[in-house]
C-alpha positions as CSV (number, residue, x, y, z in Angstrom):
1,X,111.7,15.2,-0.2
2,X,108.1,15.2,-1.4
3,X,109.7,12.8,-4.6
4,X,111.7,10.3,-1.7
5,X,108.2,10.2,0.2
6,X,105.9,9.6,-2.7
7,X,108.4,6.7,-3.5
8,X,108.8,5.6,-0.3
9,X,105.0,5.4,0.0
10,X,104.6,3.6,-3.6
11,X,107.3,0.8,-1.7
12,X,104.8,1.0,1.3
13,X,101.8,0.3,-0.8
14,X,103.7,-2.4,-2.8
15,X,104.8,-4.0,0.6
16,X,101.2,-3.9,1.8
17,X,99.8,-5.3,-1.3
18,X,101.9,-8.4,-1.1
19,X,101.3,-8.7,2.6
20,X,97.3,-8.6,2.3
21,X,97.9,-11.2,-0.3
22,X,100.3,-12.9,1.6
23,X,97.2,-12.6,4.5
24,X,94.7,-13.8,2.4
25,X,96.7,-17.3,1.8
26,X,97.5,-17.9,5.0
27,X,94.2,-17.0,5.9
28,X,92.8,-19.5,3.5
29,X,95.2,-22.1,4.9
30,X,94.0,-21.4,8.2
31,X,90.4,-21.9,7.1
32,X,91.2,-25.0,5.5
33,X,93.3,-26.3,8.6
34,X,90.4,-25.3,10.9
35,X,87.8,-27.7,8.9
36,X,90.3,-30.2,8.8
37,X,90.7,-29.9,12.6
38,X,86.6,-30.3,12.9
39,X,86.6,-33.4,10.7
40,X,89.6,-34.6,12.5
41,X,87.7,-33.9,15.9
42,X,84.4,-35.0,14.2
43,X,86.3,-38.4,12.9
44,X,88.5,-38.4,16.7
45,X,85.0,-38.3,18.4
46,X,83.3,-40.9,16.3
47,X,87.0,-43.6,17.0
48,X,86.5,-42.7,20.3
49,X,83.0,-43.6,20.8
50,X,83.2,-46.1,18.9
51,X,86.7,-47.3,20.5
52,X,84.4,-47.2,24.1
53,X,81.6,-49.2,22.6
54,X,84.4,-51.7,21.6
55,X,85.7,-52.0,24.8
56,X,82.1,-52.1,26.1
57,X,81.9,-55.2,23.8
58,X,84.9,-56.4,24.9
59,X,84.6,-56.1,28.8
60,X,80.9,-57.4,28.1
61,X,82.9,-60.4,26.5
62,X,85.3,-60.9,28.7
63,X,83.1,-61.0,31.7
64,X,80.7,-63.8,29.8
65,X,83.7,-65.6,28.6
66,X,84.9,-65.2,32.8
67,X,81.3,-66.2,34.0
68,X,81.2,-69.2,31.6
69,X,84.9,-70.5,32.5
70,X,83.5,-69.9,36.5
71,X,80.2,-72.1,35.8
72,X,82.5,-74.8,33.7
73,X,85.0,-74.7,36.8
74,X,82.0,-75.1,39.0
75,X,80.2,-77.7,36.9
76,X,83.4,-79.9,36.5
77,X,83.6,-79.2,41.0
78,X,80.3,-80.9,41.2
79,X,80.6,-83.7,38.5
80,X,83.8,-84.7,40.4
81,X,83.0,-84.1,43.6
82,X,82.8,-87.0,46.0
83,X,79.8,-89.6,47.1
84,X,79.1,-88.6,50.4
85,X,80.6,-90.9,53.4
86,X,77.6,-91.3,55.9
87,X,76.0,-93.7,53.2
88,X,75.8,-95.7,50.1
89,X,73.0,-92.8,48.9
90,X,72.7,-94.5,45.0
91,X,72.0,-98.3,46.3
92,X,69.6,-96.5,49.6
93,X,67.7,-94.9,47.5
94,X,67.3,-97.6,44.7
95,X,65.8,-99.9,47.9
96,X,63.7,-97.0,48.4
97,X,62.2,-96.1,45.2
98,X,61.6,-100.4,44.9
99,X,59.3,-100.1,48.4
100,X,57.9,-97.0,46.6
101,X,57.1,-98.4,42.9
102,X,55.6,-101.3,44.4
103,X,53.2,-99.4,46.7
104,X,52.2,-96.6,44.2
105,X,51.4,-99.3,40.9
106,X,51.2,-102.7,41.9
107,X,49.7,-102.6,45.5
108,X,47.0,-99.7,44.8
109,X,46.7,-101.2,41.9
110,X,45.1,-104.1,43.5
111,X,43.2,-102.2,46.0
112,X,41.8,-100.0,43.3
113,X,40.8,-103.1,41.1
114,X,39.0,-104.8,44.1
115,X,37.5,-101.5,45.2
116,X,39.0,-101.6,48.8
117,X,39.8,-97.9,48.1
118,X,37.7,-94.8,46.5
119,X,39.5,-92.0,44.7
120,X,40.2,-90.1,48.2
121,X,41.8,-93.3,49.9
122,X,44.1,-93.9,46.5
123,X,45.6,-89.6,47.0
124,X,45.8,-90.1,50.4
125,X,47.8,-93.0,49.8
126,X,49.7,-91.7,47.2
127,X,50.8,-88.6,49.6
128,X,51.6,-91.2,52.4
129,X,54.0,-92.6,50.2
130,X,55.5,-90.1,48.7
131,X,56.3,-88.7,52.5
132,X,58.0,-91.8,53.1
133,X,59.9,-91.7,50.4
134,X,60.8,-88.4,50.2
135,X,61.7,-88.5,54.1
136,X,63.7,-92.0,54.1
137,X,66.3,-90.4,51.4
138,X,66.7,-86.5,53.4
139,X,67.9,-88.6,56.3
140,X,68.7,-84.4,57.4
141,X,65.4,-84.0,57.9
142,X,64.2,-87.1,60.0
143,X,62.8,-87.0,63.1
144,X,63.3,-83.1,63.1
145,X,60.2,-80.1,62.7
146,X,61.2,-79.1,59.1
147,X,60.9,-75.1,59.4
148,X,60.8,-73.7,55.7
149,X,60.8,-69.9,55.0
150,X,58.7,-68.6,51.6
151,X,57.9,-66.0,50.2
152,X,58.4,-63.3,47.2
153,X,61.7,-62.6,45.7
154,X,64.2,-60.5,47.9
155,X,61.8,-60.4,51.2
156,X,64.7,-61.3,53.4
157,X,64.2,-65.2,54.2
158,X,68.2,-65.8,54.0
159,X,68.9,-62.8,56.1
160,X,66.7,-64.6,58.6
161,X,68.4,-67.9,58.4
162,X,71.3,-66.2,58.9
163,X,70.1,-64.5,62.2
164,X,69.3,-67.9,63.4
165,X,72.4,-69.7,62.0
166,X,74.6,-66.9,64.0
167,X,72.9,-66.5,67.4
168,X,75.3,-68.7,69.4
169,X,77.7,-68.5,66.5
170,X,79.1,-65.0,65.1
171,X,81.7,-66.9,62.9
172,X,79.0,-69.3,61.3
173,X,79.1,-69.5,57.5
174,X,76.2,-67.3,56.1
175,X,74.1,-67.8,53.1
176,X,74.4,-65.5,50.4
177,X,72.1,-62.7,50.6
178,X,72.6,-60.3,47.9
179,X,70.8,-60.1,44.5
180,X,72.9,-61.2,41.9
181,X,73.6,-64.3,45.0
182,X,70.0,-64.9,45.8
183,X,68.8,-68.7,47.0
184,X,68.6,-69.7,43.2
185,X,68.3,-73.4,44.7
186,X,66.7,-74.9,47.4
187,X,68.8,-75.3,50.8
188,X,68.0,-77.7,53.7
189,X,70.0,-76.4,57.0
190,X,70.2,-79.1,60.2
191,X,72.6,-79.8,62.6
192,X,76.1,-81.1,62.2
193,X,79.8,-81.8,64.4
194,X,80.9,-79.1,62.0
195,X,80.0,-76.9,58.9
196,X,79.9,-79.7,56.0
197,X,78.2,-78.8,52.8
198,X,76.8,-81.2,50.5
199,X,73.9,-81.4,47.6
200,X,71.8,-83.7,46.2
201,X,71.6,-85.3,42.7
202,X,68.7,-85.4,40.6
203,X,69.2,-89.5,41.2
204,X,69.0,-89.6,45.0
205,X,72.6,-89.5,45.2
206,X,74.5,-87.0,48.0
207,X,77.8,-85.8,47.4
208,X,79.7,-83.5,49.0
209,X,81.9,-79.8,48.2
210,X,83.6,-77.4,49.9
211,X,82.7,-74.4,51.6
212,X,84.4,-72.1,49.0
213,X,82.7,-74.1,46.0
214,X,79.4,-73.5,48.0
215,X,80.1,-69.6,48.7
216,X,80.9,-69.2,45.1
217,X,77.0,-70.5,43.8
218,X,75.2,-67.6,42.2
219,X,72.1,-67.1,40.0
220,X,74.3,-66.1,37.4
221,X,76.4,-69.0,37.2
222,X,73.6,-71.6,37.8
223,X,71.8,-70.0,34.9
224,X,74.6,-70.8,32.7
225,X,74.9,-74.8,32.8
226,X,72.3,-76.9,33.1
227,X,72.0,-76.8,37.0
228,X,68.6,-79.7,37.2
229,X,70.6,-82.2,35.4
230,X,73.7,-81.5,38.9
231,X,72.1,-80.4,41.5
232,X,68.4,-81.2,43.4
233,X,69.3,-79.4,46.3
234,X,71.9,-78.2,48.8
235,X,72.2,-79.5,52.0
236,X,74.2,-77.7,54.8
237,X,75.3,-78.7,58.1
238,X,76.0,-76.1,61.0
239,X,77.1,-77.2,65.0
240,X,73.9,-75.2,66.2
241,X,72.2,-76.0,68.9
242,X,69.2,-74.4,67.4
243,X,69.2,-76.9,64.9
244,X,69.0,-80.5,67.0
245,X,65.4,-80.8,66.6
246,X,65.0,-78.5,63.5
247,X,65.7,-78.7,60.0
248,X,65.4,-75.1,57.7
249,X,64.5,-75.1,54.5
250,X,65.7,-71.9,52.5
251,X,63.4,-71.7,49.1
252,X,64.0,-70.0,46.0
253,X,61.8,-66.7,46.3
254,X,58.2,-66.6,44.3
255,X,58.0,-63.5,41.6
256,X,61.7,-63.9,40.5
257,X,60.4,-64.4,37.3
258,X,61.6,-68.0,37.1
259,X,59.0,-70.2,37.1
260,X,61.7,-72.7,37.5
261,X,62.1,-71.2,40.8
262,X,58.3,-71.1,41.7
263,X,57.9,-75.3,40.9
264,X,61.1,-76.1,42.6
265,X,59.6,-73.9,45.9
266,X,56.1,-76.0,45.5
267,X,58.1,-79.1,45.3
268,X,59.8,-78.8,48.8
269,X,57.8,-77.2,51.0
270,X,55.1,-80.3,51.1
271,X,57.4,-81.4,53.5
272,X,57.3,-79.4,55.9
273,X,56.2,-79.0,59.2
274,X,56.2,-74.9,59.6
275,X,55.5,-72.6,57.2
276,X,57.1,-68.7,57.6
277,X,55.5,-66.6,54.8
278,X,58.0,-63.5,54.8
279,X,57.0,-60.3,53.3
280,X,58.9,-57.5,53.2
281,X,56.8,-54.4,54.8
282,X,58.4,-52.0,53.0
283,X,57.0,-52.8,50.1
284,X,53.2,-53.8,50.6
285,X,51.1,-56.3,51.9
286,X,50.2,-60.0,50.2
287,X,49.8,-60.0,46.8
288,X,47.2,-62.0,44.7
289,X,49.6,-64.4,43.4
290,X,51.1,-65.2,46.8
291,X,47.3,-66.0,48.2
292,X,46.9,-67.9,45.4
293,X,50.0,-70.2,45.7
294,X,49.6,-70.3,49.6
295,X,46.0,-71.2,49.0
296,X,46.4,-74.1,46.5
297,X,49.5,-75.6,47.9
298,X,49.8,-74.3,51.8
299,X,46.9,-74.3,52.6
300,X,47.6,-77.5,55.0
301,X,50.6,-76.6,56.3
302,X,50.9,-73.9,59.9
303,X,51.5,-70.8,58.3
304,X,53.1,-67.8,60.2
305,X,53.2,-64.4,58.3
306,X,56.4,-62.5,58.9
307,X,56.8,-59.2,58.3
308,X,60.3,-58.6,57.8
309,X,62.5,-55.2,57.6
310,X,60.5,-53.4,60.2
311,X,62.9,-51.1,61.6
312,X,62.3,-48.3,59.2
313,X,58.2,-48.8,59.3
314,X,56.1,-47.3,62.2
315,X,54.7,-49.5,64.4
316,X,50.7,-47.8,63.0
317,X,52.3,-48.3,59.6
318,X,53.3,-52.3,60.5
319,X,49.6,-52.5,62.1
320,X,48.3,-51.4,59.1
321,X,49.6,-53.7,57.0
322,X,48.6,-56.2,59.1
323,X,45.7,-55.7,59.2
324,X,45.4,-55.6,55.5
325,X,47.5,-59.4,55.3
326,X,45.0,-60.5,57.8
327,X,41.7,-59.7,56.2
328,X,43.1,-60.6,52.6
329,X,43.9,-64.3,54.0
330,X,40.7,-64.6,55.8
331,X,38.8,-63.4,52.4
332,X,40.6,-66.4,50.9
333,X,39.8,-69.0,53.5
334,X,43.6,-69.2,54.4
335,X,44.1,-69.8,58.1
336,X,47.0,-68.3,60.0
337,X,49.0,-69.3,63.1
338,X,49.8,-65.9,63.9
339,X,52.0,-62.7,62.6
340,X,55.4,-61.7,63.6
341,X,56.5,-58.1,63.4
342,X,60.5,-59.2,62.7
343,X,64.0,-56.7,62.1
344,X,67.3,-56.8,62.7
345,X,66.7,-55.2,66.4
346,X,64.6,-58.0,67.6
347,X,65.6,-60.9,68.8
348,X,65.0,-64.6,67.1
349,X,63.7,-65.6,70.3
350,X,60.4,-65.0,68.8
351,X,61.0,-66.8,65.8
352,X,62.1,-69.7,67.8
353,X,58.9,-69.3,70.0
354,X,57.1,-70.0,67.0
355,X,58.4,-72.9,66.3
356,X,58.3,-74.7,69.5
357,X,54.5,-73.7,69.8
């Protein structure tokens, strides 16, 4: 028995021999599949992230190519789009600008030569003239108080137009309002039968587009064609009674960091016969560039500070600013017709109030 156990044991040791070595290779296999599964997960992770950074790439490209095939669609709308029927606007304006070039060269020409006029007379001539002109083509804008809204970037002036627009009217059309839709170009609103939208050429000319080619105007897709060579301004007509006697003027906003913007802003508000400076009280009081634009190019013009967004800010917290605007415009010599606490919970009356004092 001891013999038949001592053999049986030699066959048990045997066995376990081979199986520790049989162990130790599949042990070693299993090693060697493990690193291979860390490179594979190592190489799986680096595809992947570099599969996502791809499609990045790729939605980032498909999205320009969509934006640029949008402004192309846009441009060829407004290339095409058709002379507008209230007037022969290229031959009106070219009578115009004739009046005009003979006034501002060879008539103060004379005048200056002969000394009839000193330096001031000749600029206040040259203003004169330029009014005409300027009102004789925006036949919107004649006879009417010309109401424009300024002020820095994302203060809320559209949202306001908009309040006005839809007082008597809940289904007006509204002007975009949101960021990547901001006012990018300058828009004249008066009164019409019907909504009509139009725009002006950098010529004179006025053609018009539709509503949807209008609502579809953003920053994004003006910056991406050459939108001075199209488009001067837009022009939009609304049945409001609000709007018999009154013309709005919605401006690009200052600080947008488009000086573009800023110039185009300077440009139209000389026309005007009311100016409402919006600032948005959640975010501060004047700032120094705003004092400086209002007091080199404003400074003739009624100027009412508005104070938009107020719903959130306590009415010591609205004083307060106030009374910082105030004292800021006075250490700059800039007169003021008044200020306006304004939010979505008060009526327009009191911007309309405004405008007929």
């Amino acid at each position: 028995e001891i013999d038949d156990l001592e053999e049986q044991l030699f066959e048990a040791q045997d066995e376990a021999s081979k199986n520790k070595k049989q162990y130790k290779r599949e042990h070693s296999e299993l090693l060697s599949l493990t690193i291979q599964k860390e490179e594979l997960d190592d190489s799986y992770k680096r595809l992947s992230s570099d599969f996502e950074c791809q499609t990045i790439e790729l939605n980032e490209s498909n999205a320009a190519l969509s934006s640029c095939n949008e402004a192309l669609a846009f441009a060829n709308k407004i290339i095409n789009a058709p002379n507008d029927d209230d007037r022969d606007a290229i031959e009106w304006n070219r009578r115009i600008d004739i009046v005009y070039d003979f006034i501002l060269n060879d008539y103060l020409d004379v005048y200056r030569r002969l000394k009839y006029f000193n330096k001031d007379d000749v600029e206040v001539c040259q203003t004169k003239i330029w009014q005409w002109q300027n009102l004789q083509k925006k036949t919107w804008i004649q006879g009417k108080k010309v109401v424009a809204l300024v002020g820095e970037f994302s203060a809320g002036k559209t949202s306001i137009i908009n309040r006005l627009l839809s007082q008597d009217c809940n289904d007006a059309p509204k002007l975009p309002t949101n960021s990547g839709r901001t006012t990018a170009i300058a828009t004249y609103i008066s009164y019409g039968i019907d909504f009509r939208s139009r725009f002006t050429t950098p010529s004179g000319g006025v053609k018009q587009i539709s509503k949807e080619t209008f609502e579809s105007v953003n920053k994004e897709m003006l910056s991406a064609i050459s939108v001075t060579s199209l488009i001067h301004n837009f022009v939009l007509s609304y049945n409001n009674p609000n709007l018999r006697q009154l013309s709005l003027l919605d401006t690009p906003g200052f600080s947008s960091n488009d000086e573009g913007d800023e110039q185009q802003t300077i440009d139209v508000i000389r026309e005007s016969d009311l100016l409402f400076w919006v600032i948005d009280v959640n975010t501060g009081t004047v700032n120094k560039s705003s004092l400086e634009i209002i007091g080199k190019h404003l400074r003739d013009i009624p100027l009412y500070i508005i104070l938009n967004k107020c719903d959130d800010k306590s009415e010591e917290g609205r004083n307060i600013i106030e009374q910082d605007v105030r004292k800021k415009l006075a250490e700059n010599n800039i007169n003021i017709q008044g200020v306006i606490h304004f939010s979505k919970s008060e009526a327009v009356d009191v911007l309309l109030s405004a405008i007929n004092s």
